[in-house]
C-alpha positions as CSV (number, residue, x, y, z in Angstrom):
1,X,-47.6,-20.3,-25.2
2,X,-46.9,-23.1,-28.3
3,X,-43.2,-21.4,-28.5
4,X,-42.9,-21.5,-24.7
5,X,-44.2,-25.5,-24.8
6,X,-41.7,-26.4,-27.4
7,X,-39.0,-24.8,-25.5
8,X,-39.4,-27.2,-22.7
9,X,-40.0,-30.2,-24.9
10,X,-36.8,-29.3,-25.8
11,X,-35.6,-29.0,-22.3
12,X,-36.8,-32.5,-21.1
13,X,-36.0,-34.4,-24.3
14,X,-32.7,-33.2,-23.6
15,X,-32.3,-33.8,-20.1
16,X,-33.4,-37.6,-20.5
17,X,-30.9,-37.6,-23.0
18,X,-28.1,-36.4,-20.8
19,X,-29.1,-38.8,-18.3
20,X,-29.6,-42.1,-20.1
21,X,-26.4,-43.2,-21.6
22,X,-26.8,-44.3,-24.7
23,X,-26.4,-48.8,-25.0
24,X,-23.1,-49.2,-26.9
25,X,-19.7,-49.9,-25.9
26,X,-18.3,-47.4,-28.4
27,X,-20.4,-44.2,-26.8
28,X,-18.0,-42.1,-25.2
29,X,-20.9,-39.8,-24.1
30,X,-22.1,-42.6,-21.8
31,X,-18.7,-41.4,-20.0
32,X,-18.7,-38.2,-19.5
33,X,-21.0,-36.2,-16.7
34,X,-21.1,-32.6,-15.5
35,X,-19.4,-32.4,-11.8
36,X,-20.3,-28.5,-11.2
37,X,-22.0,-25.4,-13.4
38,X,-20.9,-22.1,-11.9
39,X,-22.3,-18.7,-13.1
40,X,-21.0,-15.3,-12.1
41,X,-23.3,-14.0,-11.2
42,X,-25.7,-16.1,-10.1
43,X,-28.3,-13.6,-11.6
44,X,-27.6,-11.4,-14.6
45,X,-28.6,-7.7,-15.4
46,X,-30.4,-7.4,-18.7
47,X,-27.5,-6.7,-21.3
48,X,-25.1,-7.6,-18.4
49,X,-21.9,-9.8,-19.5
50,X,-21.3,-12.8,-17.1
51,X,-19.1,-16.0,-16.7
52,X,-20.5,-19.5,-17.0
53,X,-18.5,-22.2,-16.2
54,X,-19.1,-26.0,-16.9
55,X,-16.7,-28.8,-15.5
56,X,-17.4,-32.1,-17.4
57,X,-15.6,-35.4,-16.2
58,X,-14.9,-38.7,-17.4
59,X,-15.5,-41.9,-15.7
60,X,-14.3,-44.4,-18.2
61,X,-11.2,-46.2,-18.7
62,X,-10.0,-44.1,-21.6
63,X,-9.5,-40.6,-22.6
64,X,-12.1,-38.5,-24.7
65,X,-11.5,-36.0,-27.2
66,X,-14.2,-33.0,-27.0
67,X,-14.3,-29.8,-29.3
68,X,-17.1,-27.5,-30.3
69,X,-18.5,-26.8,-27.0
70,X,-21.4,-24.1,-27.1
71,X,-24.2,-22.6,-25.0
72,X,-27.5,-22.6,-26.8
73,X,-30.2,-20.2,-25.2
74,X,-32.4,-17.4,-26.3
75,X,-31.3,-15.6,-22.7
76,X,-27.9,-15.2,-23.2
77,X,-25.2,-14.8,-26.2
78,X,-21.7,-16.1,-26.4
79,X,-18.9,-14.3,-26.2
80,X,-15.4,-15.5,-28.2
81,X,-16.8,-18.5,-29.2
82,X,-13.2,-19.5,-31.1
83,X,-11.9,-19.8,-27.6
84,X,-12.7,-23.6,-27.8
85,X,-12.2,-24.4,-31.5
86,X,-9.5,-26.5,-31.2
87,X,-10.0,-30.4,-29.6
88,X,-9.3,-30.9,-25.9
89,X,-8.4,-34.5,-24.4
90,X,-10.1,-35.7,-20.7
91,X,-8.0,-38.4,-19.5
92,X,-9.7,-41.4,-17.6
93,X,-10.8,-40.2,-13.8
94,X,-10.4,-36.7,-14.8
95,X,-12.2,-33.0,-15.4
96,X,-12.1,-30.2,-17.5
97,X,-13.9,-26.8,-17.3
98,X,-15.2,-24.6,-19.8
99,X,-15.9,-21.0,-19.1
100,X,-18.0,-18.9,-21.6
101,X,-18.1,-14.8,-21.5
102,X,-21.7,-14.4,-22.0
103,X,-24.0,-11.2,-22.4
104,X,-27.0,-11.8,-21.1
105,X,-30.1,-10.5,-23.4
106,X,-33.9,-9.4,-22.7
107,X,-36.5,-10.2,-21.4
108,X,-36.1,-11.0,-17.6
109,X,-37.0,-13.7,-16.2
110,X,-35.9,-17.6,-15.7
111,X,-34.5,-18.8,-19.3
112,X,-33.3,-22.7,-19.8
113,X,-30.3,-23.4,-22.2
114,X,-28.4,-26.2,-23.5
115,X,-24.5,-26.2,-22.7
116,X,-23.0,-29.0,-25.5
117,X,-20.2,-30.3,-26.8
118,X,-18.9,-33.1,-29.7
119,X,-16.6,-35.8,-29.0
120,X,-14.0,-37.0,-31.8
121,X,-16.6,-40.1,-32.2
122,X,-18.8,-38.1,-33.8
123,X,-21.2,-38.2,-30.9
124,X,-23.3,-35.1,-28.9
125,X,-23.2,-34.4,-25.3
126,X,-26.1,-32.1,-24.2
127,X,-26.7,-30.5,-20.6
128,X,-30.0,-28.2,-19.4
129,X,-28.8,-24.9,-18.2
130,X,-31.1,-22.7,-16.2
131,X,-30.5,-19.3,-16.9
132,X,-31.8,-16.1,-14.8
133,X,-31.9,-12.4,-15.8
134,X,-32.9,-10.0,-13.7
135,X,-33.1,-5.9,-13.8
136,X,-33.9,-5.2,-10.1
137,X,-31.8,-3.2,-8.7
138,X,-30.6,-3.2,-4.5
139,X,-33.0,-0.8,-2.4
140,X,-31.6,1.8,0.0
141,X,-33.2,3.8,2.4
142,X,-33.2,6.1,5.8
143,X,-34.4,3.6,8.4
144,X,-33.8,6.5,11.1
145,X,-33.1,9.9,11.8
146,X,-34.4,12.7,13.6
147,X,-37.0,14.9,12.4
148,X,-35.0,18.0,13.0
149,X,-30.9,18.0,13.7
150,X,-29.8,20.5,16.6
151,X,-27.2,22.6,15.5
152,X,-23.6,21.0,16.5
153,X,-24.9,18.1,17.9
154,X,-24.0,14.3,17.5
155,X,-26.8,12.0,15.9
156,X,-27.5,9.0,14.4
157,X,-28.8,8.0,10.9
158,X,-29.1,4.9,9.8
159,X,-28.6,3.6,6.1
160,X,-30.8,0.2,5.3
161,X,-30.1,-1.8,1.9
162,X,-31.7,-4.7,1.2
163,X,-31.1,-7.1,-2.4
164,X,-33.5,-8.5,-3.3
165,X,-32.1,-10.5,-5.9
166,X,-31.3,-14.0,-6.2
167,X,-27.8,-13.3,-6.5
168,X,-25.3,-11.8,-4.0
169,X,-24.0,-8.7,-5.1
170,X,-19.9,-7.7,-4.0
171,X,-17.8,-4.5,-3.0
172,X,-20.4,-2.1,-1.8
173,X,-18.8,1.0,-1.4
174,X,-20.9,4.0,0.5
175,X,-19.7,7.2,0.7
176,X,-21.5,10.3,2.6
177,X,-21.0,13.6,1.7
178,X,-22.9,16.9,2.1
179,X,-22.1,20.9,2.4
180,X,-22.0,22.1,6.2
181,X,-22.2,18.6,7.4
182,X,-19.6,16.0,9.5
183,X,-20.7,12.4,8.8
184,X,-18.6,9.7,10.7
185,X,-17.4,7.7,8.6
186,X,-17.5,9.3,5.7
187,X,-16.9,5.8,4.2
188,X,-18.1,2.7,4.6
189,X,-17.1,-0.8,2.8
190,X,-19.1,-4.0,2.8
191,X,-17.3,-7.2,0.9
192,X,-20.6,-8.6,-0.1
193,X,-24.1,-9.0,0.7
194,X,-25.5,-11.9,0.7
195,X,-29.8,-12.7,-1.6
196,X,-32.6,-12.0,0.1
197,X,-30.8,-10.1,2.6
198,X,-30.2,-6.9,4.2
199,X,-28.0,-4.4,6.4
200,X,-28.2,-2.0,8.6
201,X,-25.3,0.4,8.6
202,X,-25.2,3.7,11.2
203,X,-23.7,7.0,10.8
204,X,-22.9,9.8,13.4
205,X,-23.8,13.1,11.9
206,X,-23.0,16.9,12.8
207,X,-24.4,19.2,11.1
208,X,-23.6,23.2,10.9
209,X,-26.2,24.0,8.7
210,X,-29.2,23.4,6.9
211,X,-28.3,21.1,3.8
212,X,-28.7,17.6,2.2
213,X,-27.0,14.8,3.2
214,X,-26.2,12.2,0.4
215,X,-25.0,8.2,0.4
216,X,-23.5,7.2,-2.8
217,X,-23.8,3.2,-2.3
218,X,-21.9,1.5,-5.6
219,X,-21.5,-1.9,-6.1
220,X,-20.4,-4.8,-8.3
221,X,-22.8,-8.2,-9.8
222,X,-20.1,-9.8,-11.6
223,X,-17.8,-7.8,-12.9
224,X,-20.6,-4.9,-13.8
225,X,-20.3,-1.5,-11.5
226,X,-23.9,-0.1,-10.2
227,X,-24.8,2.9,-8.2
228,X,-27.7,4.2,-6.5
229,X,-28.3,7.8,-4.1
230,X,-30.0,8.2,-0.9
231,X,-30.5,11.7,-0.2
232,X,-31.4,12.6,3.8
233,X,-32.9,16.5,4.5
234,X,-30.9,17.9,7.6
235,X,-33.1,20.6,9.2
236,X,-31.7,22.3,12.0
237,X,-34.0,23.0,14.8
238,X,-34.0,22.3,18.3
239,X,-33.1,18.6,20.0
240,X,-36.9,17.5,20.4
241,X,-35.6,14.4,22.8
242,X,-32.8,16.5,25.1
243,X,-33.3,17.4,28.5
244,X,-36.0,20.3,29.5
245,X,-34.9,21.4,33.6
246,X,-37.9,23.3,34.9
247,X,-37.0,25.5,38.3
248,X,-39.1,25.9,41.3
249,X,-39.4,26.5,44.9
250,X,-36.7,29.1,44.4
251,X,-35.8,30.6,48.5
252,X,-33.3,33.4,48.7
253,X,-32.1,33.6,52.1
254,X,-28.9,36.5,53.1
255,X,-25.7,35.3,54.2
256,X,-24.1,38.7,55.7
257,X,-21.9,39.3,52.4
258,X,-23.3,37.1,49.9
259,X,-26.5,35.5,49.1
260,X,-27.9,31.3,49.2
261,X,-30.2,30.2,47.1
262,X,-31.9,27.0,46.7
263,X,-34.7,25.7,44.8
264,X,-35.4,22.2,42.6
265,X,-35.1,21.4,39.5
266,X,-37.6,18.8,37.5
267,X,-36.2,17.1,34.2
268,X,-39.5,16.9,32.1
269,X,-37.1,16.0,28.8
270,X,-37.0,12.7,27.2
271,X,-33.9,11.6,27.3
272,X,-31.6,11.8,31.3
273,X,-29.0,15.1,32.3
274,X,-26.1,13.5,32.7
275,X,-23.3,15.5,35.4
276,X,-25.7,18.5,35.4
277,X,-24.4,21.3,37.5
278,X,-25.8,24.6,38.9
279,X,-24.1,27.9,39.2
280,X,-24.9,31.9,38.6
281,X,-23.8,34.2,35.9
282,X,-22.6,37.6,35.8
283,X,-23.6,40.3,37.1
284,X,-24.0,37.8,39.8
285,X,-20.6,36.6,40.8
286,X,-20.7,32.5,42.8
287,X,-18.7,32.3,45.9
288,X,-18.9,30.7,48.9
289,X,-19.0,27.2,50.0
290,X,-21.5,26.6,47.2
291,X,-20.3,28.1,44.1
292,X,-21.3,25.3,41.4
293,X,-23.4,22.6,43.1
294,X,-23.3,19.5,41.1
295,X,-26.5,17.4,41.6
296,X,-25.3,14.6,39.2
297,X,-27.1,12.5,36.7
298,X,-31.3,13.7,36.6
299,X,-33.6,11.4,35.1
300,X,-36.7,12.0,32.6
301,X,-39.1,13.4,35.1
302,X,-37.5,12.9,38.0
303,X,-36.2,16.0,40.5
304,X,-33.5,16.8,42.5
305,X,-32.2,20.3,44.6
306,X,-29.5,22.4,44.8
307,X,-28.1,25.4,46.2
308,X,-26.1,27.6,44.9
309,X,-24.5,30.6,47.2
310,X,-23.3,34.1,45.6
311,X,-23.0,37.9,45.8
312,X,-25.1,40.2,43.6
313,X,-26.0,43.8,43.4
314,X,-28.7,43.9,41.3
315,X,-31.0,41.1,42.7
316,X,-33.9,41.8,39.7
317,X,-32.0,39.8,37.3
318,X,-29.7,36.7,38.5
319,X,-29.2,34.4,36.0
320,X,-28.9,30.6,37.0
321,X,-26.7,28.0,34.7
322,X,-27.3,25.0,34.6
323,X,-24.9,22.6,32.5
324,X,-25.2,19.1,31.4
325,X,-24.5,16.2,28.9
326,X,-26.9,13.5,26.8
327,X,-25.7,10.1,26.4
328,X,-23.1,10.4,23.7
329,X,-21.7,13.4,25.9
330,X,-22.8,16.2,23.7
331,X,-22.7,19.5,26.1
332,X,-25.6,21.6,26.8
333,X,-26.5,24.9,28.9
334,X,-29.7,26.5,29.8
335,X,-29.6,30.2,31.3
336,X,-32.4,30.9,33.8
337,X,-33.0,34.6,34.4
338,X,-34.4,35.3,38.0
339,X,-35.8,38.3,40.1
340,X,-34.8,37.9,43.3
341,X,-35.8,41.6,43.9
342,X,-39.2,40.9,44.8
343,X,-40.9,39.0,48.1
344,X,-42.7,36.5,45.2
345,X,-42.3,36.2,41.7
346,X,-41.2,34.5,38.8
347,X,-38.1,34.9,36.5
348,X,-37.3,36.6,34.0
349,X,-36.8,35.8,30.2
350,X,-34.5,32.7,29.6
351,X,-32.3,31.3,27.2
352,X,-30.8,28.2,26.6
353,X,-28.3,26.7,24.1
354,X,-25.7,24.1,23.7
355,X,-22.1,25.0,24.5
356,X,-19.7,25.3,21.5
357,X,-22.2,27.0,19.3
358,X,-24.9,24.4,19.1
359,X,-28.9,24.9,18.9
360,X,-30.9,26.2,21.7
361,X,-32.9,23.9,23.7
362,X,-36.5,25.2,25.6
363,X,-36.2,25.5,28.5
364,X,-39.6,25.8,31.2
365,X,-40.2,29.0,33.7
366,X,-39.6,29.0,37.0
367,X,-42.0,28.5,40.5
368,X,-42.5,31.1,43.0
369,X,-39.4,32.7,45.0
370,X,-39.4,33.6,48.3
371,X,-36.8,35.5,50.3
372,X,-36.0,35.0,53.7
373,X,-33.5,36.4,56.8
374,X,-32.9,40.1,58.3
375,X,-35.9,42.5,57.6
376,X,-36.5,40.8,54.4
377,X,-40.3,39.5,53.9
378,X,-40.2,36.1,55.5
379,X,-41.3,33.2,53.1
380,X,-44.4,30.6,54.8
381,X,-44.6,29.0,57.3
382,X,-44.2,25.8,55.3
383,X,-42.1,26.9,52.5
384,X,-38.7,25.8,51.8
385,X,-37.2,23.2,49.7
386,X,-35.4,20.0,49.5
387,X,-31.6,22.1,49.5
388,X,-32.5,24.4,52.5
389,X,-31.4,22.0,54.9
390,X,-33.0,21.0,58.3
391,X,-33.0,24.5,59.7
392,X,-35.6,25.6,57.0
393,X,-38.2,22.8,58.7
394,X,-37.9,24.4,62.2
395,X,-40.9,26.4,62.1
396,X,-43.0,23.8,61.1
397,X,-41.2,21.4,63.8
398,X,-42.0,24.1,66.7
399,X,-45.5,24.6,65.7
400,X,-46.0,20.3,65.6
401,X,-44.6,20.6,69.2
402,X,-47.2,23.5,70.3
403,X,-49.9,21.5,68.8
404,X,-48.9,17.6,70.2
405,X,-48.7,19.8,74.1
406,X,-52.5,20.8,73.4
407,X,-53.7,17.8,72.9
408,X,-52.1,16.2,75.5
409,X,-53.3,19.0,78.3
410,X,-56.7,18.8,76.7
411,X,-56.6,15.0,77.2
412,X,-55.2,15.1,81.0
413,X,-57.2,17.9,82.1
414,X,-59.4,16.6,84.4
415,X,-56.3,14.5,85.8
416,X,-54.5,17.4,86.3
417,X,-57.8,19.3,87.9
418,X,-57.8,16.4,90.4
419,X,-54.4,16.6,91.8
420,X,-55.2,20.7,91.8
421,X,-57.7,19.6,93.9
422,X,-55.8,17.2,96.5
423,X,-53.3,20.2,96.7
């Protein structure tokens, strides 16, 4: 504490003397005032070498002759201090700069120095430098990506660095790299970033594997080259936010040659089915005026219907595709497995995956399906679906008719007894 006390005697001694010109018409140092200090960088790594720069000017009438300029400070040692040994001349009105190579020394922290220089009168001019060195280093993170990656699938990651110095730090450099892995860009280049400040920076990655994905971020303070890593896990599993279609109300009805089938599907995903489409795999072969029905853009949990018309042999196991893309137009599939074979039931086993080798997304089981048409078992009276069309309702329409004529009778009956009567 008494060293640290003296220190900034020091300090203020020498600032009032800096600022008070001294009473006498010879002084020279009366004259001459600093115009700018410039260090670089601002802050300074523990044995880091900087540049500081002082630009003195004179505001008398005649020209000064200055030599011996120095730095004094416990913070920082000068570099090539013969640079200036030889006596420099300001002329009236003008400035001159000095620029030091310094190295900064230990401990961190806020250090005050004296810049000073002799004129040829034999007189001292002292300045107050303040003086900060600091270790910390920038701080990089993953500010988000997924918990799992689906195989062969775009997503994003997102790189955060922050400096948290007092000095802006300059040509950050980031590079990505990682085995199995497709990381757009691979490169990324920031000029400068400014204290107290950060950035967010996104990359689109692909991954083909299970494997590490690392960010090399270098950059410069001064003329001194740092590094730091960021290193992400990439887990493949399956794409926890895509699109789930669920099938029900599946109704097979015969079409002489072929088969139509319709049914609705129910998006209970996260994110929306963009351009899905509906078809049938082998052994079932689509024909007809519905061979892929396109029911367009599906929501999260939101429904829409389709039919789909086709000739099959083996009605135990159709399989139903349905296709579709995310947001970013990644393309997926899911393979439905039904058995039509039976008057009600459920499908079969199903599979889904992407298209173009990527991860398989769940997919959910399907409702009841009924068959209708011929001597095949007729499906309820008020079954049917959305994509069955109007004729599917007429059973239901005939028996609303039947019932509306009852009531009516059964409300006009003694009316109609009366006229009996008069007859």
């Amino acid at each position: 504490m008494k060293k640290n006390s003296a220190i900034i005697s020091i300090f203020l001694g020498l600032l009032l003397l800096s600022v008070i010109p001294v009473v006498s018409a010879a002084s020279n140092t009366s004259m001459l005032y600093v115009s700018s200090v410039t260090m670089d960088p601002a802050v300074l790594y523990p044995f880091e070498q900087g540049t500081i720069s002082i630009t003195l000017g004179n505001s008398g009438t005649a020209s000064i002759g200055l030599s011996n300029p120095n730095i004094f400070s416990e913070s920082v040692v000068v570099v090539g201090k013969d640079t200036w040994r030889t006596t420099s001349y300001i002329s009236s009105g003008s400035t001159i700069t000095y620029s030091f190579l310094v190295t900064a020394s230990p401990p961190d922290g806020k250090h005050f120095g004296i810049f000073s220089v002799e004129t040829k009168g034999a007189e001292v001019f002292h300045y107050p430098l303040l003086i900060k060195v600091d270790p910390t280093n920038i701080k990089a993170s993953i500010s988000d990506a997924p918990q799992v990656f689906p195989l062969a699938i775009e997503k994003t990651v997102n790189l955060s660095i922050i400096n948290p110095r007092d000095g802006q730090i300059d040509n950050i450099h980031i590079t990505a790299s990682g085995s199995g892995i497709k990381v757009s860009p691979a490169e990324k280049y920031l000029s400068s970033l400014a204290a107290q400040s950060s950035v967010e920076i996104p990359f689109t990655v692909t991954p083909s594997q299970t494997t590490n994905l690392v960010f090399n971020i270098s950059y410069q303070s001064g003329d001194s080259d740092h590094s730091t890593d960021v290193i992400l896990p990439v887990i493949i599993g399956n794409d926890k936010t895509a699109a789930v279609p669920i099938v029900n109300n599946v109704v097979l009805t015969p079409k002489g040659s072929y088969y139509s089938m319709t049914g609705d599907i129910t998006n209970t995903g996260i994110t929306d089915a963009k351009g899905l489409t509906v078809t049938v795999g082998p052994p079932a072969q689509a024909m007809g005026t519905y061979a892929e029905y396109a029911i367009g853009s599906l929501s999260s949990d939101d429904a829409g219907s389709f039919e789909v018309t086709f000739a099959c042999q083996d009605l135990t196991s159709v399989p139903l595709v349905m296709r579709w893309k995310d947001a970013v137009g990644n393309d997926y599939s899911v393979t439905k497995k039904l058995n039509l074979g039976s008057d009600l039931g459920t499908g079969g086993n199903s599979s889904a995956s992407r298209t173009s080798g990527s991860t398989s997304v769940g997919a959910g089981g399907t409702g009841g399906v009924g068959r209708t048409g011929g001597n095949i078992a007729g499906a309820s009276l008020f079954s049917g679906s959305r994509g069955g069309g109007i004729s599917s309702f007429y059973p239901v329409i005939a028996a609303g008719i039947i019932v509306v004529a009852g009531i009516v009778l059964y409300i006009k009956r003694k009316w109609l007894f009366a006229k009996f009567r008069k007859h």
